[in-house]
C-alpha positions in Angstrom: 11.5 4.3 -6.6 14.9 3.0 -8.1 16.8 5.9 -6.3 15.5 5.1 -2.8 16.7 1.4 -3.4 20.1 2.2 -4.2 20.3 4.8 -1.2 19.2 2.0 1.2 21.6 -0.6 0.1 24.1 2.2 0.0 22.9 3.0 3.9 22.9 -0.8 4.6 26.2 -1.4 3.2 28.0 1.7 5.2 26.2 0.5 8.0 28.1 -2.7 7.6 31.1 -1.3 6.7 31.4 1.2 10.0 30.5 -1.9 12.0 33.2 -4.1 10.9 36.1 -1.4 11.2 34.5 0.3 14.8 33.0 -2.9 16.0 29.8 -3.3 18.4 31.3 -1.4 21.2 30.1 2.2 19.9 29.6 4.2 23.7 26.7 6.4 24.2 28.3 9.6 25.1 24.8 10.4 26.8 25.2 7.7 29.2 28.9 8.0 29.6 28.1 12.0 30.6 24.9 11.2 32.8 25.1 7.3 33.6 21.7 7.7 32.7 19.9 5.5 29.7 18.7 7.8 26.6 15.7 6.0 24.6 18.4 4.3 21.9 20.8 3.2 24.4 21.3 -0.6 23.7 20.2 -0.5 19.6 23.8 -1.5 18.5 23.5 -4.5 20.4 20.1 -5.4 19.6 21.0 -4.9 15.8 24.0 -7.2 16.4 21.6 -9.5 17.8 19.5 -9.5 15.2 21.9 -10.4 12.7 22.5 -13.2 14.9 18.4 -14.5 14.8 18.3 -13.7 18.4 14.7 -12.0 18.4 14.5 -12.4 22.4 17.6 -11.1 23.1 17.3 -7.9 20.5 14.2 -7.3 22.0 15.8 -7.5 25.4 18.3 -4.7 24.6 16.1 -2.0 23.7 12.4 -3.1 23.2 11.0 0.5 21.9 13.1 0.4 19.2 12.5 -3.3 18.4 9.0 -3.1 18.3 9.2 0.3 16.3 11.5 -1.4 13.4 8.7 -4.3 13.5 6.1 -1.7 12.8 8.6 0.2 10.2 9.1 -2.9 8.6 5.3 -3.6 7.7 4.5 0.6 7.2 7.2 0.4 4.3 6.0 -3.1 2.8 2.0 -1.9 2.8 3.3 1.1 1.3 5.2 -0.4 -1.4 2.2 -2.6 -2.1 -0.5 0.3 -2.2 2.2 2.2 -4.4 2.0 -1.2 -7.1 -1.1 -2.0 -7.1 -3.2 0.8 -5.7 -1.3 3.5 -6.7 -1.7 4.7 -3.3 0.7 7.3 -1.8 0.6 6.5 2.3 1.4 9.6 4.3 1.6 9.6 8.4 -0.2 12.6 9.8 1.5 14.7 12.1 -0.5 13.6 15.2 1.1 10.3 15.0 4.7 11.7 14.9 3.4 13.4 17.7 2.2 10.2 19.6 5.6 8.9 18.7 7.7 11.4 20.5 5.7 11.2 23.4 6.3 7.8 23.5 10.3 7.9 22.9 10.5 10.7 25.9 8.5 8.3 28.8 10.3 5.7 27.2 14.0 7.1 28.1 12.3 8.5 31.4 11.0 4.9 32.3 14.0 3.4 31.9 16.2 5.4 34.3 13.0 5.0 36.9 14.3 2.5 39.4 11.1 0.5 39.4 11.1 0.3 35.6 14.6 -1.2 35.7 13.9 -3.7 33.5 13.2 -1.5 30.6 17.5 -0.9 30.6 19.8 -2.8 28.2 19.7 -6.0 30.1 22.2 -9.4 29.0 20.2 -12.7 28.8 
């Protein structure tokens, strides 16, 4: 348990370095090649955002990937309670990885659909 704390505040800190010497402006070289939006185009600015408190507008850039870190989120903290308490080990089955990818492909489909235009990276 100690070793997966230290490699997420090791990931978290890298992640903070690489933003402050590249900045927010990392392209997507899948929409620079195709002008088309991939299912994580728009996460660096909702994770900007989101260090900034601004839910709406995080949510706004890419809301797959928002509400997917929301659900992350509570996964790992009922984990780490059923690991205390319980003892508990909580495994997702395969069918819901499956459900998952599903998802991400009509997601990054949708998106480039002009009448689902307002599932692109959009500026408040």
């Amino acid at each position: 348990m100690k070793s997966s704390k230290v490699k997420l505040i090791i990931l978290l800190v890298s992640f903070l370095i690489i933003f402050y010497f590249i900045g927010p402006g990392i392209p997507c070289l899948f929409h620079e090649i195709t002008n088309l939006y991939c299912p994580g185009c728009g996460i660096t600015r909702m994770l900007l955002s989101l260090f900034k408190l601004d839910f709406y507008q995080a949510f706004r850039y890419n809301p797959l990937v928002f509400i997917l870190l929301i659900l992350g989120i509570i996964y790992w903290l009922i984990k780490i309670i059923c690991q205390k308490f319980k003892n508990i080990n909580l495994i997702i089955p395969n069918k819901i990885w499956y459900v998952l990818l599903i998802i991400v492909i009509l997601f990054g489909i949708m998106r480039n659909i002009p009448f689902f235009d307002y599932l692109g990276p959009t500026n408040i």
